[in-house]
Legacy VTK file of the C-alpha trace (Angstrom):
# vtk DataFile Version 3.0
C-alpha trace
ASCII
DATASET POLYDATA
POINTS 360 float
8.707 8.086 97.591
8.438 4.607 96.273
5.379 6.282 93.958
6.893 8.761 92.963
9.953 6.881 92.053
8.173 3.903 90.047
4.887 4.923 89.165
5.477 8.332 87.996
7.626 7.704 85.073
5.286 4.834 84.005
1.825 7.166 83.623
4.165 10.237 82.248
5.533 7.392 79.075
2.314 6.616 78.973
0.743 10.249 78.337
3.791 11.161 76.230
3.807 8.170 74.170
0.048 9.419 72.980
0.546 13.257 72.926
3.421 13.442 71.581
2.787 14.160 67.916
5.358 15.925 65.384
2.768 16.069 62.334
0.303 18.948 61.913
-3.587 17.737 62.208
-6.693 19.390 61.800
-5.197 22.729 61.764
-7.801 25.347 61.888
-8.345 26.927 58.042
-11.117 29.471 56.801
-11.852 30.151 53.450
-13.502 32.696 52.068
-15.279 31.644 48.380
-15.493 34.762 46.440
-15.589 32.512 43.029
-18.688 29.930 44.267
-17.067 27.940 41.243
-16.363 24.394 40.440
-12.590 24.791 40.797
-13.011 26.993 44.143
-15.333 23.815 45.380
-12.216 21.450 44.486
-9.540 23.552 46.583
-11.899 22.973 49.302
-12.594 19.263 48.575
-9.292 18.620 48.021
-8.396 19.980 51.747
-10.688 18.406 53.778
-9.171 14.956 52.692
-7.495 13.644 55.472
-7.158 15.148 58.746
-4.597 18.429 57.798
-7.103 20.696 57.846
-10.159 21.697 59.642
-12.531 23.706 57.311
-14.521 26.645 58.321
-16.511 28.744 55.874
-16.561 32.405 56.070
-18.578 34.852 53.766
-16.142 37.724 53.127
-12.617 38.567 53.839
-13.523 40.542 57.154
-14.466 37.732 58.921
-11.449 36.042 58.269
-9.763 38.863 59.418
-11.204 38.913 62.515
-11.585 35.236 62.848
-7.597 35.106 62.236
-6.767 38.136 64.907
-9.152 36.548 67.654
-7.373 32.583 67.276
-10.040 30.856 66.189
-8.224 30.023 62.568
-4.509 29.827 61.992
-4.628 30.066 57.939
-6.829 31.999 55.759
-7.915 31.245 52.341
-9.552 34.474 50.163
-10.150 32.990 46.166
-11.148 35.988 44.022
-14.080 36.431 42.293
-12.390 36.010 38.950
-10.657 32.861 40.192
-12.841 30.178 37.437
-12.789 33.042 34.827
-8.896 33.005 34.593
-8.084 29.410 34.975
-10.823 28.136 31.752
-8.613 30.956 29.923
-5.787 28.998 30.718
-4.480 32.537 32.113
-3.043 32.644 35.861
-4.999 32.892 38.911
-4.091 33.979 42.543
-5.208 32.731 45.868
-4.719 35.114 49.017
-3.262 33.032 51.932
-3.067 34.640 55.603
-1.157 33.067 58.026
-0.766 33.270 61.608
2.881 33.178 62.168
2.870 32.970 66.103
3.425 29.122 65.854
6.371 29.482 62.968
7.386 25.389 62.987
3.104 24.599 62.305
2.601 27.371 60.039
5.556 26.222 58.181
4.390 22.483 57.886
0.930 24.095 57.486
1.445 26.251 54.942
3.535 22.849 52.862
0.976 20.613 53.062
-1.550 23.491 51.303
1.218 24.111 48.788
1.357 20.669 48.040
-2.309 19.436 47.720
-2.980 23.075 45.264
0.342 21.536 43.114
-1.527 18.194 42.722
-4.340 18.564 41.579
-4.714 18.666 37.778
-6.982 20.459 36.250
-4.985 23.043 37.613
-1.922 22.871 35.226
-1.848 24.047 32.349
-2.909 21.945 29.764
-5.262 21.918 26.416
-7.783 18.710 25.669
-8.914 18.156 22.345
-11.842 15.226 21.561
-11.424 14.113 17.918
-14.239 11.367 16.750
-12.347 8.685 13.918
-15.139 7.082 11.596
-15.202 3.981 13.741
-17.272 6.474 16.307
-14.464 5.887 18.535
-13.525 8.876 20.558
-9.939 9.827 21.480
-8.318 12.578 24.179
-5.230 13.868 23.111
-3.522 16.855 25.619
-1.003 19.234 24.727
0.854 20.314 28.233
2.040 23.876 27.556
5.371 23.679 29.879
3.057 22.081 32.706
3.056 25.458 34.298
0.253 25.781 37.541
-2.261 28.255 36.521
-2.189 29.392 40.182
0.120 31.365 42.672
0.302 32.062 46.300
-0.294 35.356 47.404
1.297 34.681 51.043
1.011 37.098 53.734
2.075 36.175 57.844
0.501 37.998 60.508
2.650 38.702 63.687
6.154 36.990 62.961
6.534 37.801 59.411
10.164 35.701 59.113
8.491 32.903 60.591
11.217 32.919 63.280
10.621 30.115 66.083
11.724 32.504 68.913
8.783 34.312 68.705
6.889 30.730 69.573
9.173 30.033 71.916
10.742 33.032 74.186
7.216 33.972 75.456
6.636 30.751 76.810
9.696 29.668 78.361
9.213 33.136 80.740
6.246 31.589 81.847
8.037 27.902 82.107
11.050 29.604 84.149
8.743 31.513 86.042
6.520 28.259 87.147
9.532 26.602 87.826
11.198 29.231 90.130
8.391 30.076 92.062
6.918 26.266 92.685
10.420 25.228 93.824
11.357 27.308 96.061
7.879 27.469 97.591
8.035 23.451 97.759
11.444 23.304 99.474
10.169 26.277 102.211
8.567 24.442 104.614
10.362 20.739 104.071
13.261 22.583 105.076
11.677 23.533 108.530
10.699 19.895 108.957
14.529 19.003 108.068
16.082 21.365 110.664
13.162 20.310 113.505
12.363 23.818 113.713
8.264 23.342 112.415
7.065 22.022 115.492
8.142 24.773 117.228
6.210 27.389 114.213
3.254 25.043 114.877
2.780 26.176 118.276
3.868 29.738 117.966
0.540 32.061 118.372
0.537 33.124 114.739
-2.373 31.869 112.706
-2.337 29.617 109.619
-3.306 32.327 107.302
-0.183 34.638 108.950
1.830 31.609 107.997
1.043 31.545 104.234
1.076 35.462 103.968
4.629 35.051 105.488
5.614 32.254 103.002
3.910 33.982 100.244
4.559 37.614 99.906
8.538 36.959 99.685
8.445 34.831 96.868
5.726 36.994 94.801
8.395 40.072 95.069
11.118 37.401 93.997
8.699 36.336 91.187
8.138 39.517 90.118
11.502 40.726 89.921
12.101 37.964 87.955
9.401 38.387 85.397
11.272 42.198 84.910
14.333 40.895 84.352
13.413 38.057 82.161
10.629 39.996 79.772
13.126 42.971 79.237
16.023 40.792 78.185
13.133 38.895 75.871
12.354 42.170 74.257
15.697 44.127 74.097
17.535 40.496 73.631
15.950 38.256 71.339
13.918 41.494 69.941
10.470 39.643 70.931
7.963 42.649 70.173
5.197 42.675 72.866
1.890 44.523 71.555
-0.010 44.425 74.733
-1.162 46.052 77.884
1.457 46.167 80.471
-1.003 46.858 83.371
-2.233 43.419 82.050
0.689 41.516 81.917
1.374 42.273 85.859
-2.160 41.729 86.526
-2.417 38.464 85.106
0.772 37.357 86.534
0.214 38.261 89.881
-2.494 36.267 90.012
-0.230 33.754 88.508
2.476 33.678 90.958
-0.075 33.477 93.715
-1.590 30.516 92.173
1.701 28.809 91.562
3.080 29.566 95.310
-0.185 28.273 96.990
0.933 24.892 94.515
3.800 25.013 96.159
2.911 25.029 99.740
0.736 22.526 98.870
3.462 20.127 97.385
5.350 21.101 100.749
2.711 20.152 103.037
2.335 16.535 101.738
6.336 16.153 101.787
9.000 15.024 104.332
11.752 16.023 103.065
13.338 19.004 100.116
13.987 15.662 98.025
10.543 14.226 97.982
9.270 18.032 97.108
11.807 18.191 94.106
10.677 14.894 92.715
6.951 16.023 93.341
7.539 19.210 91.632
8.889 17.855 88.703
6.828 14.611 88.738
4.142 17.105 88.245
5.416 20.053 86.188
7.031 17.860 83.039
3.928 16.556 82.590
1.800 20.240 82.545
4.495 21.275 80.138
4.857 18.449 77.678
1.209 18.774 77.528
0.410 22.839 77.802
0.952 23.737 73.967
4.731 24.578 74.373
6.022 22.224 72.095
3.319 20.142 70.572
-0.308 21.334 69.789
-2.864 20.229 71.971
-5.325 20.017 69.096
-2.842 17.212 67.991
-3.283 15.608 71.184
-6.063 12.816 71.832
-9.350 14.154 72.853
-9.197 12.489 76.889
-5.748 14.985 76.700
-7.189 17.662 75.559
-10.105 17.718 78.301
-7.361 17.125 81.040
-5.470 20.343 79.928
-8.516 22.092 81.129
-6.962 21.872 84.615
-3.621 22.788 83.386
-2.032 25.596 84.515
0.858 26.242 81.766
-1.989 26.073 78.926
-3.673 29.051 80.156
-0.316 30.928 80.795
1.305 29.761 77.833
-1.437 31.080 75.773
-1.308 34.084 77.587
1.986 34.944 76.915
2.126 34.037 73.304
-0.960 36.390 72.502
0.281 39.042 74.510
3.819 39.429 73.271
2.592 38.706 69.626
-0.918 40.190 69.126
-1.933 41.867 72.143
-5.365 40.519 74.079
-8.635 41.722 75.857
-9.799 41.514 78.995
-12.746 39.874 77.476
-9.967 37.343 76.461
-8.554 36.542 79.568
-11.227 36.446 81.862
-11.627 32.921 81.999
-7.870 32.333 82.886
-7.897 34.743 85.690
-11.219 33.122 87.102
-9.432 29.558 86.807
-6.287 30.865 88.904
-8.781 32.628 91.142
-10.746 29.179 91.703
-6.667 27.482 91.685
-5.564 29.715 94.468
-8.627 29.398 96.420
-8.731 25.524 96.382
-4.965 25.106 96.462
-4.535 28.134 99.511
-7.352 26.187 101.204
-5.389 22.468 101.063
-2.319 23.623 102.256
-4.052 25.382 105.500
-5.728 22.433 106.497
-2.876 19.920 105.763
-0.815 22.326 107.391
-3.160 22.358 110.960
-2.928 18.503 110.653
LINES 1 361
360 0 1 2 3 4 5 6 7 8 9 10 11 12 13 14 15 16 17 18 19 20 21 22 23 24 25 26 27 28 29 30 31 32 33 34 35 36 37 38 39 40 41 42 43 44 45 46 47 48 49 50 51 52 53 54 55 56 57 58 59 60 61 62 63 64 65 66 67 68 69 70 71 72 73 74 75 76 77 78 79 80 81 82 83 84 85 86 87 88 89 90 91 92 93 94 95 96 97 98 99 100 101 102 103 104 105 106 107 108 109 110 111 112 113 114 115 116 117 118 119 120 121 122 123 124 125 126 127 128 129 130 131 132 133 134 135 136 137 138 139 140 141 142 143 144 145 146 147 148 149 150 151 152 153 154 155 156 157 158 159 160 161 162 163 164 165 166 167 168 169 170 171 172 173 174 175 176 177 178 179 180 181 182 183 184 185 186 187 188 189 190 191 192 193 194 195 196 197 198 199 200 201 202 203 204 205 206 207 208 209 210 211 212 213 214 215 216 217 218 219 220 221 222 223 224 225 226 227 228 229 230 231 232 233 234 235 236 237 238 239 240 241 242 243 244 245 246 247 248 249 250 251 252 253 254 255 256 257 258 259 260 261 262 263 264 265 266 267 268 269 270 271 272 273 274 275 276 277 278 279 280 281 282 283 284 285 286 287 288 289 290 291 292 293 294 295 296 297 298 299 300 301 302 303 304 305 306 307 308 309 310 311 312 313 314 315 316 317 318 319 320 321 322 323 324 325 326 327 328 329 330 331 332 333 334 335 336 337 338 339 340 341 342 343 344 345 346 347 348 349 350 351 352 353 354 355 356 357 358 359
């Protein structure tokens, strides 16, 4: 108790006080170079100063299309072919910008920072030199700025939440959070409360077998999980108007699994407790952390790199992405196969701890 009381609090400052990051970095860009021009070689000089954007190349638009649809890039960059051609005739120029609008606060910031590094640069505006040579072979550059007008424009297009409406980020996820929550606390606070009322010593010696035990624990709470996760994505969709392009034979598969996984947590955090208090502070002590750190507010590619490699064992990252792609794009099985064999390797290890703890 005394850990979880003074220690706790002191490691979670300490991981928030380094995740925790408001500003967009390194925020995953192709661009596709139709032009293969000085000026398209500046956009894409100009970006990679700093750490806004992470540069990929792609060849044609396609790719970016896929690239875009499958996560790997958030904002897409198509400059025409004509794109040099129109700016030395001082005549405007368009850029094609896809972005992914399922994270509408980043895209937003995202989309500034490009808008502001295109508006800065100068030999984008449009202005006229002239080089006159005096007798005293001294050279001189006078400009005329016609209105200082930019000689390009934004063609903007955003995939998936076209109003850029933060609901859409955030409804999807907070099922999942609500879900975790529900299910991991009232599996915790199961068996503490036998201990409470004296009645586990006389389950321990009852004939039924460990595995019994769980199954008994278990099945209840996946019904009330389920049930739940009804109630909670209908109201998402006919509520808040969330659109959900994917499979539903999916979305119960996956969080099936998912419930499992988080109930065989919870036994676990209720084997190692004494009491329903100790369980609550453990379930939190550990949850606040998973979600602070699982993509739900902040970006993990934000986060420092030692963070990003411990989210690999974080539940709520692989749910959270779930749900976010599901609602908003739709996924694969080919997608999510690596999440369901993570909660098949969670349930295993996690079903496993509580049994033995639970002989002991």
């Amino acid at each position: 108790m005394r850990f979880l009381l003074f220690v706790v609090p002191v490691v979670q400052m300490f991981l928030y006080g380094y995740a925790i990051k408001n500003e967009v970095r390194n925020y995953p860009t192709g661009i596709s170079d139709l032009d293969r021009s000085y000026y398209s070689r500046l956009i894409k000089q100009k970006l990679e100063i700093g750490e806004y954007f992470k540069i990929y190349e792609y060849y044609n638009s396609d790719e970016l299309y896929f690239a875009i649809n499958k996560n790997k890039i958030k904002l897409a960059i198509i400059i025409p072919s004509d794109f040099s051609k129109k700016i030395n005739s001082f005549r405007k120029s368009y850029i094609q910008i896809l972005l992914d609008g399922t994270d509408a606060t980043n895209a937003s910031i995202a989309l500034g920072y490009f808008n502001t590094i295109i508006s800065q640069i100068p030999d984008f505006k449009n202005t006229v030199s002239f080089n006159l040579s005096f007798g005293n072979n001294t050279n001189t550059d006078f400009y005329i700025n016609l209105n200082n007008k930019q000689l390009i424009e934004l063609q903007e297009r955003i995939w998936y939440n076209p109003e850029l409406e933060s609901k859409y980020f955030f409804v999807p996820a907070i099922i999942t959070f609500l879900l975790t929550l529900i299910i991991i606390l009232l599996t915790a606070l199961s068996i503490t409360k036998e201990k409470e009322q004296g009645t586990w010593e006389q389950i321990k010696v009852s004939p039924i077998t460990g595995i019994q035990f769980i199954l008994g624990k278990s099945i209840p709470f996946l019904l009330i999980g389920m049930i739940m996760l009804i109630l909670t994505t209908l109201f998402s969709y006919f509520g808040f108007r969330i659109p959900f392009h994917g499979s539903i034979l999916q979305y119960f598969v996956f969080h099936t699994i998912y419930i499992f996984a988080m109930i065989f947590l919870g036994l676990f955090i209720s084997s190692i407790s004494n009491s329903q208090g100790q369980a609550v502070l453990t379930t939190f002590g550990l949850l606040f952390p998973f979600l602070i750190l699982s993509d739900f507010f902040f970006p993990i590619k934000n986060m420092p790199y030692w963070i990003q490699k411990f989210n690999i064992i974080n539940p709520l990252v692989y749910s959270v992405h779930f749900q976010r792609k599901i609602f908003l794009k739709g996924i694969s099985w080919l997608e999510i196969y690596h999440h369901l064999i993570f909660f098949s390797i969670f349930i295993i290890l996690f079903s496993s701890l509580s049994i033995y703890k639970l002989r002991k």
